[in-house]
C-alpha positions in Angstrom: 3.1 4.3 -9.1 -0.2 5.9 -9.7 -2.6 6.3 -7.0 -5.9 4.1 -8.1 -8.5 3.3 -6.1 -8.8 -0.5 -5.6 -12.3 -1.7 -4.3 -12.4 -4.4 -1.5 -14.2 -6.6 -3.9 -11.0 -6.1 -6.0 -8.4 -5.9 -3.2 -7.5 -9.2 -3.3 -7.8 -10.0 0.0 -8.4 -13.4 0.7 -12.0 -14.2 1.1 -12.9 -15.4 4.7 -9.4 -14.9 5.9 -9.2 -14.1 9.4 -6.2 -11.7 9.8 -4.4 -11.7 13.4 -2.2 -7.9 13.4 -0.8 -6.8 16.3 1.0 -2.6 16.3 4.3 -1.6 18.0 4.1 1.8 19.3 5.7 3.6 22.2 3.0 5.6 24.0 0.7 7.9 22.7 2.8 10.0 20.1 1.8 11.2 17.2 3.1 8.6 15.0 1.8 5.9 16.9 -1.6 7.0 16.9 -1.3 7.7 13.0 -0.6 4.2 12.6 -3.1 2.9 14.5 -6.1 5.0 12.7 -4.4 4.2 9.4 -4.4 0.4 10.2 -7.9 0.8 11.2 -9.2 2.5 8.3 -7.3 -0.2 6.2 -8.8 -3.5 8.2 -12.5 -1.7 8.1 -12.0 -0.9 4.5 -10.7 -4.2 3.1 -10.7 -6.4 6.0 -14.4 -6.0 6.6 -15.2 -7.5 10.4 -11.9 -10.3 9.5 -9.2 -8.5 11.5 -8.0 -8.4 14.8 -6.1 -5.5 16.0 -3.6 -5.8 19.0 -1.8 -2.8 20.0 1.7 -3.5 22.4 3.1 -0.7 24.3 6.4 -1.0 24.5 6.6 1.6 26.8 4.6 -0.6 29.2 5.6 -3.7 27.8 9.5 -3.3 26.5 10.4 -7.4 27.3 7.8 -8.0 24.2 10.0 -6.3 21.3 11.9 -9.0 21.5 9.6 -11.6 20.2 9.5 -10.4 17.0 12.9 -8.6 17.5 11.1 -5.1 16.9 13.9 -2.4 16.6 11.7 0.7 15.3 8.4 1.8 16.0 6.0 1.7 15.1 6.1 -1.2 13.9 3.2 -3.7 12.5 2.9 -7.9 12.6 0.9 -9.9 10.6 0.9 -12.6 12.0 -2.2 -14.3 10.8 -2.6 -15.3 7.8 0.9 -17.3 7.7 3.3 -16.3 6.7 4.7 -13.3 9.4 5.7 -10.4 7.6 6.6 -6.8 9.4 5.9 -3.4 8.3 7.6 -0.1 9.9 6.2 3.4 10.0 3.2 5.0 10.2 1.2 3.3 7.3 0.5 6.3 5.6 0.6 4.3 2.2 -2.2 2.3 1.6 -1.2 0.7 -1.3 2.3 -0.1 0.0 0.4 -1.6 3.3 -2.0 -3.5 1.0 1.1 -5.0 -0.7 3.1 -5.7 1.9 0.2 -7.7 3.9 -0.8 -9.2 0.7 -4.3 -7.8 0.7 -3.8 -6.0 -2.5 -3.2 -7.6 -6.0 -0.7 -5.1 -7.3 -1.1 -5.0 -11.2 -3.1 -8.0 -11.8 -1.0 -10.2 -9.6 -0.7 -10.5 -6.4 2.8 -9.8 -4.6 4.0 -12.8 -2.6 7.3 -10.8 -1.7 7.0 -7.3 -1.9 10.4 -6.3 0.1 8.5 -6.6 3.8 10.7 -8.3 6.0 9.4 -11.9 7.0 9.5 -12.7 10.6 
C-alpha cells in the first residue's frame, strides 16, 4: 500500500463524533510512550478537539486488563464510537490506525472490518 497523505477533511472520520480511547501500557517504556505520542498526533490531526484519551497503567492498575481481556501491551480501545474494536502495538502506522478505528476511508470506501479484533 502506498503511503498518501489523506487530509482530515478527507479522512473520513465521522463528523461530530465524539471518540472515547483509552491506551494499555506498562510504565513508562519506550514503546508505551510511542504509542501514546502517536495516538496523540493521530486524535489532533483527524480527531480535531473530538477525542478523549485515557491512558491505564497496568503496572499500577493490573485487575483492569481484564475488562477488555488485554494480553499485550500496549494495547489501544475504542470504545466510543460503538462498536469496540482493539488495536496492539505502538501505532506507528497511521494509515493502519486510521483503518482500524474507522477514521480513514481506505480507497474510496470505508473499512467496516479491517482485521482489528472487536471487543
Amino acid at each position: 500500500m502506498e503511503n498518501e497523505e489523506i487530509s482530515p477533511e478527507q479522512s473520513g472520520a465521522m463528523v461530530g463524533t465524539f471518540w472515547s480511547l483509552r491506551l494499555y501500557v506498562a510504565g513508562q517504556t519506550p514503546k508505551s510512550l510511542e504509542a501514546f505520542a502517536n495516538l496523540k498526533k493521530i486524535c489532533e490531526e483527524y480527531l480535531q478537539g473530538r477525542c478523549e484519551i485515557e491512558v491505564v497503567d497496568l503496572l499500577e492498575n493490573p485487575h483492569l486488563a481484564r475488562e477488555y481481556q488485554i494480553v499485550a501491551i500496549p494495547t489501544l480501545i475504542r470504545k466510543l464510537p460503538q462498536p469496540i474494536k482493539k488495536i496492539i502495538g505502538t501505532l506507528v502506522d497511521t494509515e493502519r490506525v486510521l483503518v482500524g478505528l474507522n477514521i480513514q476511508a481506505s480507497s474510496g470506501k470505508m473499512m467496516q472490518d479491517s482485521g482489528v479484533r472487536r471487543g
